[in-house]
C-alpha positions in Angstrom: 101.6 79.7 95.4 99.1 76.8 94.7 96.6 79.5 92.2 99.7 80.9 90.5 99.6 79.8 86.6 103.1 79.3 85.1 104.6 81.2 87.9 102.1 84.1 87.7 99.3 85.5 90.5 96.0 84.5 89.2 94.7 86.9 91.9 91.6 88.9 90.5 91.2 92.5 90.5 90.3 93.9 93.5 91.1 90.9 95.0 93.7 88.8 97.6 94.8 85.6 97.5 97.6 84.4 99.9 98.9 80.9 100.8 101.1 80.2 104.4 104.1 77.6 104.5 107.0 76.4 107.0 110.4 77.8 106.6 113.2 76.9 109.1 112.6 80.1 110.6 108.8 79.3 111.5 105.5 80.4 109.6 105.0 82.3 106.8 102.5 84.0 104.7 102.9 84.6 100.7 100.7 87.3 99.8 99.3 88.9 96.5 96.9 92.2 96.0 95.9 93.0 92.6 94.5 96.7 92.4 91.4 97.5 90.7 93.7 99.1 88.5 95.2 95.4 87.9 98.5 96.3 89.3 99.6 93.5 91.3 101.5 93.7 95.1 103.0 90.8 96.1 105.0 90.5 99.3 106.5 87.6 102.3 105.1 88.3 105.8 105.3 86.9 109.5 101.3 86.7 109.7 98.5 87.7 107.4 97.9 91.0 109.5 101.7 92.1 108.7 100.9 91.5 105.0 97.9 93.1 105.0 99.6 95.9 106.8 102.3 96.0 103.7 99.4 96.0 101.2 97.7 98.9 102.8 100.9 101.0 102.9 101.2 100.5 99.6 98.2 101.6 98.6 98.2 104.8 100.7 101.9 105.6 98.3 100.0 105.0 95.2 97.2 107.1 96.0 99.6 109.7 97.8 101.5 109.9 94.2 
């Protein structure tokens, strides 16, 4: 991703940052979450919305325990 540092998400907390590019198999979407908690979800999706729909089951297990 063009605002990862050495490799690393330079997404702030709270925050998303996500950056789309052309594979053979057609668009896609890199996508990174950092928590408030500055835990950081990263994930490969079809579309924004599909990542975005990752991210927020995600959250809903963390806050589920």
């Amino acid at each position: 991703m063009k605002n990862d540092v050495n490799g690393c998400s330079t997404c702030p907390a709270g925050g998303e940052q996500y950056e789309e590019y052309n594979t053979p198999r057609g668009k896609r979407v890199q996508y990174d979450y950092r928590a408030p908690d500055n835990t950081l979800f990263t994930c490969t999706a079809k579309s924004l919305e599909e990542a975005r729909a990752k991210r927020d089951k995600w959250v809903e297990a963390r806050q589920n325990g």
